[in-house]
C-alpha positions as CSV (number, residue, x, y, z in Angstrom):
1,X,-2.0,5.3,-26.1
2,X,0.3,2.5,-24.6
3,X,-0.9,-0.1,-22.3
4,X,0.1,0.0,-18.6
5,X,2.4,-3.1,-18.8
6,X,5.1,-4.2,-20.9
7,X,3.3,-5.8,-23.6
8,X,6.5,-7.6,-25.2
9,X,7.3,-9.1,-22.2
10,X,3.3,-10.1,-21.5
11,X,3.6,-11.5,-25.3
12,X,6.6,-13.7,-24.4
13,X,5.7,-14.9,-20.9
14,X,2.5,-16.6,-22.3
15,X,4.0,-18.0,-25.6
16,X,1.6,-15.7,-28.2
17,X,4.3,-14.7,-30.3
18,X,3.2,-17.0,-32.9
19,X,-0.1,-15.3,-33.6
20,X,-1.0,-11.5,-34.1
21,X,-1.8,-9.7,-31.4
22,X,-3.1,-6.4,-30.5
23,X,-4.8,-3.7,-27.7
24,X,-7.9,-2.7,-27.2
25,X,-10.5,-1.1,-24.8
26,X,-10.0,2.2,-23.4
27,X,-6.5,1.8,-22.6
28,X,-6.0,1.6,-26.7
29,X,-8.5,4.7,-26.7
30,X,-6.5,7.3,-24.3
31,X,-9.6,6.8,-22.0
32,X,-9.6,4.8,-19.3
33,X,-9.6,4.9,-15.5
34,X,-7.3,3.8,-12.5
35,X,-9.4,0.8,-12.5
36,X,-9.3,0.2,-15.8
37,X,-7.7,-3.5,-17.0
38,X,-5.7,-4.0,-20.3
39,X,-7.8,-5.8,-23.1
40,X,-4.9,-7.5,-25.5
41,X,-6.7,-10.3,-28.5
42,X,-5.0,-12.7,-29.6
43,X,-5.9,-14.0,-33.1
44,X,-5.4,-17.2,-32.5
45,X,-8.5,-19.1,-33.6
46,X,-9.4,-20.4,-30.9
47,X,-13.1,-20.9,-29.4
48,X,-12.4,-19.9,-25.9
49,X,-13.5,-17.8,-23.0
50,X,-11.4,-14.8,-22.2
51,X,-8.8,-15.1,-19.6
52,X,-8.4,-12.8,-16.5
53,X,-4.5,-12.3,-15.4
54,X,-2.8,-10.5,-12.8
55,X,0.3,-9.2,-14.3
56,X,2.6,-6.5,-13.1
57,X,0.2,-5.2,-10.2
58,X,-2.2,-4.8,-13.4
59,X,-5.5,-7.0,-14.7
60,X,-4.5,-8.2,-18.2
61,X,-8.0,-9.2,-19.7
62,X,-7.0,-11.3,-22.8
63,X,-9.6,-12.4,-25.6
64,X,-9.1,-14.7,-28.1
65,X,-9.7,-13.6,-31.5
66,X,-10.3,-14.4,-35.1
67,X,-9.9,-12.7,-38.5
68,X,-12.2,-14.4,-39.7
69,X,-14.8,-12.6,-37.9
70,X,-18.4,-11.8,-38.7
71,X,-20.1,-11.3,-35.8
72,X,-21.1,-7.0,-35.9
73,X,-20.5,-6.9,-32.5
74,X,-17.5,-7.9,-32.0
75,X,-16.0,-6.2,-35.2
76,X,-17.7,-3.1,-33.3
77,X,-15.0,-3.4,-30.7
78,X,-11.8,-4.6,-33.3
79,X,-12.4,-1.4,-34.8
80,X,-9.5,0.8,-34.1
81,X,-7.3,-1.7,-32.4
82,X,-3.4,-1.3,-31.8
83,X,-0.9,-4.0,-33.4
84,X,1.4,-5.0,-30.9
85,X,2.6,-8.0,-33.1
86,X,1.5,-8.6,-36.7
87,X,5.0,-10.7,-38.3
88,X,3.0,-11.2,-41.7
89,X,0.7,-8.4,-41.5
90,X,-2.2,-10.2,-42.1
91,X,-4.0,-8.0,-39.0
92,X,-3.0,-4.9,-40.9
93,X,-4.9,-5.9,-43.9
94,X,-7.8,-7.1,-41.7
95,X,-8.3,-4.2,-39.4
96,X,-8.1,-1.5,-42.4
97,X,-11.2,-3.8,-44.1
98,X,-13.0,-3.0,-40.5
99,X,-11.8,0.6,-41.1
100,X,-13.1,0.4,-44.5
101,X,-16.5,-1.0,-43.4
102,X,-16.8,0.7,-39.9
103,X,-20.0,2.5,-41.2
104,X,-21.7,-0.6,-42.1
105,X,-20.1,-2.2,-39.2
106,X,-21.9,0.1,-36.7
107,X,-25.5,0.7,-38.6
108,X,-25.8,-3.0,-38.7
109,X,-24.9,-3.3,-35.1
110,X,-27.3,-0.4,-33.8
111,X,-29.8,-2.1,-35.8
112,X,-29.5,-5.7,-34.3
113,X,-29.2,-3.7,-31.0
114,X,-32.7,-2.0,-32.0
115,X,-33.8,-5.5,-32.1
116,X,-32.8,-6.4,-29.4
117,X,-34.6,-3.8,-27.6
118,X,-37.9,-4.7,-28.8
119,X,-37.3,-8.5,-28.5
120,X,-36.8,-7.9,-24.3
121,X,-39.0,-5.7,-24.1
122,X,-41.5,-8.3,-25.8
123,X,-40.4,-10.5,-23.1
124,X,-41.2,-8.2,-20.3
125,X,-44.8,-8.0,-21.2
126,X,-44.7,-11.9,-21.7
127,X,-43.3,-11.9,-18.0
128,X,-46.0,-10.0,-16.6
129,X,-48.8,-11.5,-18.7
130,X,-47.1,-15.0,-17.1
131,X,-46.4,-13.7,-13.6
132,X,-42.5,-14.5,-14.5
133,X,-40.5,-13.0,-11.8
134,X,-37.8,-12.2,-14.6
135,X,-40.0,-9.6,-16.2
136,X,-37.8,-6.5,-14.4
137,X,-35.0,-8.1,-15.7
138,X,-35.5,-8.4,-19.4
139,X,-36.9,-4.5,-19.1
140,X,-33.5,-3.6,-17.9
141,X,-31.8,-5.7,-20.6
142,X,-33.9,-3.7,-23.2
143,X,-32.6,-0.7,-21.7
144,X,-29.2,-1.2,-22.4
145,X,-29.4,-2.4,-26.0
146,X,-31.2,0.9,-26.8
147,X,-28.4,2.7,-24.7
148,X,-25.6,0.6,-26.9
149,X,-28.0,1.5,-30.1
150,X,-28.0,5.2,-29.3
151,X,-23.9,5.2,-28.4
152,X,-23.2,3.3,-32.1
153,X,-25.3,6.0,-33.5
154,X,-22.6,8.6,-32.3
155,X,-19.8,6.7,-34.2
156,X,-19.1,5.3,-30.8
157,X,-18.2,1.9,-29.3
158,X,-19.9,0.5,-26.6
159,X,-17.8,0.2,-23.3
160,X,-19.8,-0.5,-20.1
161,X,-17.4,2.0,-17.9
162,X,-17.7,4.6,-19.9
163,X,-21.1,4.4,-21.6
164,X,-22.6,6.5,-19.7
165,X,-19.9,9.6,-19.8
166,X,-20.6,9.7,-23.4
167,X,-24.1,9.5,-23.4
168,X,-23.9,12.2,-21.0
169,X,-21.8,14.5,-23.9
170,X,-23.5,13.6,-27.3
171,X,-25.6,15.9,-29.1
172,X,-29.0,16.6,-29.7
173,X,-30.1,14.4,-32.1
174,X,-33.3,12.7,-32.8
175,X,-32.1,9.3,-31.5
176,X,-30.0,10.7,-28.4
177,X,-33.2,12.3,-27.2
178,X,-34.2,8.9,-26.0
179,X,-31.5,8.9,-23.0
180,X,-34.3,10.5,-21.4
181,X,-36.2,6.8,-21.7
182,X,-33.0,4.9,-21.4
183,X,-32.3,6.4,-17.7
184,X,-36.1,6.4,-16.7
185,X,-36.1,2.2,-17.2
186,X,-32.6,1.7,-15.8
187,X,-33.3,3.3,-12.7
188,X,-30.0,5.4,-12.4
189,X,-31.4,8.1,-10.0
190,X,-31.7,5.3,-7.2
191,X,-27.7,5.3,-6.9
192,X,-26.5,5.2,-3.6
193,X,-23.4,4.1,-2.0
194,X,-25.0,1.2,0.1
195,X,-27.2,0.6,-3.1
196,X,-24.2,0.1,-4.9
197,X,-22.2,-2.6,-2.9
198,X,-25.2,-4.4,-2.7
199,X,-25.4,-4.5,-6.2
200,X,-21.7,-5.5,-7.0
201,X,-21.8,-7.9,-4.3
202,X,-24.6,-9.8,-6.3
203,X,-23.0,-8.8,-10.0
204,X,-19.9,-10.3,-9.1
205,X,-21.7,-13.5,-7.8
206,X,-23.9,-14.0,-11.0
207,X,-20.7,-13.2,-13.0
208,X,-18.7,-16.3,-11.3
209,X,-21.5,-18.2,-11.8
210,X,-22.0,-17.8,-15.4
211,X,-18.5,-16.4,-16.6
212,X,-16.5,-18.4,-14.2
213,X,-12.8,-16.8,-15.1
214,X,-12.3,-14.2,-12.9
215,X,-13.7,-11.5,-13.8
216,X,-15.6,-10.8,-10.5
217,X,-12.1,-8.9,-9.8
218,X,-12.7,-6.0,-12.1
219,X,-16.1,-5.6,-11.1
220,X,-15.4,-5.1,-7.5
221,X,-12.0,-2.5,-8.8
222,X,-14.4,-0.5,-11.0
223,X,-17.0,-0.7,-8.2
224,X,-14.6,0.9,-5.7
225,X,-13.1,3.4,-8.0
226,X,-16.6,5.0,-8.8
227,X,-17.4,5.1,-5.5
228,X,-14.2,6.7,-4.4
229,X,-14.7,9.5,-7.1
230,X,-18.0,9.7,-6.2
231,X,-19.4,8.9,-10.1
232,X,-23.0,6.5,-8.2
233,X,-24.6,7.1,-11.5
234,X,-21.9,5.4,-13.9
235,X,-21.6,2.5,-11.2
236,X,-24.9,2.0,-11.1
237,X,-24.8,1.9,-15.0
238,X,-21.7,0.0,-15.5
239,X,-23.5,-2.8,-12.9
240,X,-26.1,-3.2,-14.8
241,X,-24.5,-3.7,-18.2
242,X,-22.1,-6.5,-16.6
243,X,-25.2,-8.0,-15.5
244,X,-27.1,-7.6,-19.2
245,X,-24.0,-9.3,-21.1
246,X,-24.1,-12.4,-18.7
247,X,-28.2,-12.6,-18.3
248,X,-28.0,-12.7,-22.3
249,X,-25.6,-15.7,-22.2
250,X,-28.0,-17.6,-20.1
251,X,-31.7,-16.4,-21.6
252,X,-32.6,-20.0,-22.6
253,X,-31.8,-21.5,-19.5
254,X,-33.1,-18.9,-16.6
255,X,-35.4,-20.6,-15.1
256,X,-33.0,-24.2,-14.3
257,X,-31.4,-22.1,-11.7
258,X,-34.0,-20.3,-9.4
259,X,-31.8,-19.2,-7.4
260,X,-31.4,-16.5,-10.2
261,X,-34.4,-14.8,-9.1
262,X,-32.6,-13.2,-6.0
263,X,-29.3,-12.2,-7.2
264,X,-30.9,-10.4,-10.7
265,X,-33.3,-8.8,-8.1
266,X,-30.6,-7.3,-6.1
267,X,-27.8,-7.1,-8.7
268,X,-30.0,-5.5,-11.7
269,X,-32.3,-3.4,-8.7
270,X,-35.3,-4.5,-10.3
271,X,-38.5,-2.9,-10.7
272,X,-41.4,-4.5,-9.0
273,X,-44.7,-2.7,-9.9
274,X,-45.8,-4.4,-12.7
275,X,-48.0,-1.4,-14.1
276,X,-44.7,0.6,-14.6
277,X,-42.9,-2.2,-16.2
278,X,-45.6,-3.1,-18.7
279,X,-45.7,1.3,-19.4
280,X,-42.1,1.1,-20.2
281,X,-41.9,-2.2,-22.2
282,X,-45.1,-0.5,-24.1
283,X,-42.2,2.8,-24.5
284,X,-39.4,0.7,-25.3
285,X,-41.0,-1.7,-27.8
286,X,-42.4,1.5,-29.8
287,X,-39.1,3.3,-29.8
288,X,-37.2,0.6,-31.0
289,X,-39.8,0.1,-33.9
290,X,-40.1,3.6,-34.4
291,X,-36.3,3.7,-35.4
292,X,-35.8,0.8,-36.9
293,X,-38.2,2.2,-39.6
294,X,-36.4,5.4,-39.5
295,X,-33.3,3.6,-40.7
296,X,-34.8,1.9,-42.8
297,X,-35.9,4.5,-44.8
């Protein structure tokens, strides 16, 4: 699959022919949607925040990468890249060691995202026990890692846009049957259209505020391409993700901005009775457990 701009001429414009460089997302997997930007990683070393670019009438999303990476996460998502440049072929040899691992690669993920799970929905009861407003917030984080847990457990990689479309067609398994939880605490049944550009509106606020590169853009095209196709359900999911990456980045200093409170109530649609949200921490914090020791055996 070929991205939707000229990628030699993208290379050359912005001086990266000196390091290897490849595509990824769903434009690399034959997936994507009209709204859909191109991810291209540079392996350049370099400890920076990912750049938003227009380009060509399209929303070049470029990530800086290294091959020396360790992080399961983010080999999660190198996994299966396309070269666009690779002089020495020293990406070659380091993208067939991810091919080479990619079991290892994803069970460790899932795990850490089992973790996860139980860690926020620890944090949930600590919320209500505390009468932290940010209770319904770390419920819906919790949420999503066991959604991203269950989608590495299909040999698949997590992308917010499209998440819930696979979801939707995996199996019956023993750890897809908890979907059924996964949707329940998410709250994807409440999608509506006005719902919905509410929530984008405060999404792409909290992402300016904590990503601060741009981004905000792609939020508001996805937004108005599900809408248009009339897909409320994967909005509503693909919202809420956006807002779990950038509430994560931030855990350890929530409550220095109060102002918080109000967006992640609006952007995340948050949950407020408090004998609900302690029930599905309660479900949350067993299931997670309750695979984690099925892995591990």
């Amino acid at each position: 699959m070929k991205s939707f701009v000229d990628t030699k001429k993208f290379i050359e414009k912005f001086s990266l022919t000196q390091f290897p460089v490849a595509l990824g997302g769903c434009k690399n997997d034959g997936n994507s949607f009209d709204s859909c930007e191109n991810n291209i990683i540079v392996f350049d070393d370099k400890d920076e925040t990912e750049s938003i670019i227009d380009y060509e009438n399209e929303i070049v999303r470029l990530h800086h990468g290294s091959m020396k990476e360790t992080s399961y996460e983010i080999l999660t998502q190198y996994n299966n890249l396309q070269i666009l440049l690779d002089e020495k072929w020293d990406l070659k040899i380091f993208l067939s060691q991810i091919s080479e691992k990619k079991d290892k690669i994803f069970n460790a993920y899932m795990k850490s995202c089992l973790i996860e799970t139980a860690v926020c929905a620890t944090k949930t009861k600590e919320c209500i026990k505390n009468s932290d407003p940010f209770g319904s917030s770390w419920i819906k984080c919790a949420a999503y890692f066991l959604a991203d847990a269950i989608t590495l457990s299909n040999n698949t990689r997590p992308s917010p846009a499209h998440m819930l479309e696979h979801l939707r067609e995996f199996g019956k398994s023993k750890i897809n049957e908890n979907l059924i939880i996964v949707n329940e605490c998410i709250g994807i049944e409440r999608a509506t259209p006005s719902l919905l550009t509410r929530m984008c509106k405060s999404t792409m606020g909290f992402s300016d505020m904590v990503e601060k590169n741009g981004h905000s853009k792609i939020i508001q095209n996805k937004h108005d391409y599900f809408v248009k196709n009339s897909l409320l359900s994967d909005c509503y999911f693909y919202l809420g993700y956006i807002n779990r990456n950038n509430f994560m980045k931030i855990k350890d200093s929530l409550h220095r901005t109060p102002e918080l409170i109000h967006i992640l109530k609006v952007a995340f649609d948050v949950e407020n009775d408090m004998t609900r949200l302690e029930k599905q921490a309660n479900l949350l914090h067993k299931t997670s457990n309750e695979l984690l020791s099925t892995l591990n055996n």
